[in-house]
C-alpha positions in Angstrom: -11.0 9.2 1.4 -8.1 10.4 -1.1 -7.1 9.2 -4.2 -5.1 11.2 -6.3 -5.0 10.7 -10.0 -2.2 10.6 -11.9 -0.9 8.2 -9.5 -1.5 4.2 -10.1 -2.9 1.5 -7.4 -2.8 -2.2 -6.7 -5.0 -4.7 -5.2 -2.6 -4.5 -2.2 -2.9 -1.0 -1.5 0.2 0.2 -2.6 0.0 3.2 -4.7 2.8 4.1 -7.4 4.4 7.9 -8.7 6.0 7.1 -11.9 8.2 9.6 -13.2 10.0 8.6 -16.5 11.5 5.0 -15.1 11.1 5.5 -11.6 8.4 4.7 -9.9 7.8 6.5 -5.8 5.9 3.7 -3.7 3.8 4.2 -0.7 0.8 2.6 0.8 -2.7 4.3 0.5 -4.6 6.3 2.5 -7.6 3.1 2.5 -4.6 1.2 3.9 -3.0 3.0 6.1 -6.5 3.8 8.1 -7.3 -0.5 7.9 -4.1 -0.9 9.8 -4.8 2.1 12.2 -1.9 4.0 14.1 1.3 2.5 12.3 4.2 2.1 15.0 7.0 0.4 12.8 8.2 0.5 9.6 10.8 -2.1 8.1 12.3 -0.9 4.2 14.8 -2.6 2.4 18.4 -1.3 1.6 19.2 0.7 -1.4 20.6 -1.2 -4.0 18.4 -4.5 -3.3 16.1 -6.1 -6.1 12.4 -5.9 -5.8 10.0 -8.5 -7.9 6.7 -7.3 -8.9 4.2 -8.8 -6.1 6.5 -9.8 -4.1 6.8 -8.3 -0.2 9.6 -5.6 -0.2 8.8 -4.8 3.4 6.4 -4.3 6.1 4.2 -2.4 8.3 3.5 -2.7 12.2 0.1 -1.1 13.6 -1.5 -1.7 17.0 -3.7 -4.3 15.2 -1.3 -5.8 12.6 1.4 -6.3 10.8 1.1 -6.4 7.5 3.8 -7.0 4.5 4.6 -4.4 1.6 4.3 -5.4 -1.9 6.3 -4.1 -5.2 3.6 -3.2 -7.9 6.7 -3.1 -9.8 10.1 -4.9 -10.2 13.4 -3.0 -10.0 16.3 -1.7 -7.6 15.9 0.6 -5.4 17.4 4.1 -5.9 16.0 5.6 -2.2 14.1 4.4 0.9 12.4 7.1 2.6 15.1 7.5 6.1 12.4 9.1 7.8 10.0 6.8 8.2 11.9 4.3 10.4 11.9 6.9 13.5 8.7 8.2 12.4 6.3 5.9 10.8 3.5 7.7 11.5 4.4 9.7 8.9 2.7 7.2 6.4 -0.9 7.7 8.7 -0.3 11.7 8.8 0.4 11.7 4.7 0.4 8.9 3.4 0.4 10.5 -0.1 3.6 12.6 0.6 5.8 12.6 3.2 4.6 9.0 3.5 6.4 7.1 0.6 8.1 4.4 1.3 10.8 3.7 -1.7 11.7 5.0 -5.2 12.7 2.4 -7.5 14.3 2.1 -11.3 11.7 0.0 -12.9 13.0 -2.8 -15.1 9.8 -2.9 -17.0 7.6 -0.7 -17.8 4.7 -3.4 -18.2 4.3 -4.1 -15.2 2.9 -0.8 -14.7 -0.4 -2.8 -17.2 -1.8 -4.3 -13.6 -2.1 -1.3 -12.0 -5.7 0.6 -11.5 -6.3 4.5 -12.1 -7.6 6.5 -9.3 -11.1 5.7 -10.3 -10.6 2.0 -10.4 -9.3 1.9 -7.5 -11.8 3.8 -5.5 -14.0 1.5 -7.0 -12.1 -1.5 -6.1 -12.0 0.1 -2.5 -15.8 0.7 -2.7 -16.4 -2.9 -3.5 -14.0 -4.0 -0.4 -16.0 -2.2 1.9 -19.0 -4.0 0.9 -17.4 -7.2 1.0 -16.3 -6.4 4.7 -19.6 -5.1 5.6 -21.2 -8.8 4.5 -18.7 -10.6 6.1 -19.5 -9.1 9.4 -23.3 -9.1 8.5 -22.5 -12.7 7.7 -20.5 -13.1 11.6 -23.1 -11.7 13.4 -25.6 -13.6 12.3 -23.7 -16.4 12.6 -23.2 -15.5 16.2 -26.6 -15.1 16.9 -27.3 -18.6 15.6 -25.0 -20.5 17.8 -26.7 -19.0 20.8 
């Protein structure tokens, strides 16, 4: 699994290109294969506000659908006009072609949350284990009740 440095990551999945104040958002790769084969894609307009941790959009797979989150607050300059007609764009390269928006950051702090590449393949690492007990945790469960 990828995770390229020089780019930033938080606990959602979201991943952030910040190039003097503007800041390229996308989900990562971890992500992207959690979700599976994405069908659907909902972005927000150009122009609109986005608050730091709050949902900004969404993503449809067969198994879920799962909201979007800003790692960083702003207006958006550009939402990537591909994606709606080909979402799986964001499975295929979810590093490039994949981003979702670009956004003028109002603050540059909020950037302070975010994990480098190595944090965050450790905080992926430590996911997987977490997931690996839970369903540990369900099968033994399941055998108990039988």
């Amino acid at each position: 699994m990828e995770f390229p440095e020089g780019l930033k990551y938080s606990k959602e999945h979201e991943w952030v290109l910040v190039e003097g104040n503007t800041a390229t958002v996308g989900i990562t790769e971890f992500a992207q294969e959690e979700l599976g084969d994405i069908v659907y894609v909902e972005l927000p307009e150009v122009g609109e506000k986005v608050v730091k941790d709050d949902p900004f959009g969404a993503v449809e797979s067969v198994k879920a659908v799962s909201d979007v989150y800003a790692p960083v607050g702003g207006t958006v300059l550009e939402v990537n006009d591909v994606l709606p007609d080909n979402p799986e764009t964001i499975n295929d390269d979810p590093y490039g072609d994949g981003w979702m928006i670009r956004v003028e950051m109002t603050d540059e702090e909020d950037l302070k949350d975010l994990m480098t590449a190595e944090e965050y393949a450790e905080y992926v690492e430590q996911q997987k284990e977490d997931d690996d007990e839970e369903e540990e945790d369900d099968e033994t469960e399941d055998e108990e009740e039988e």
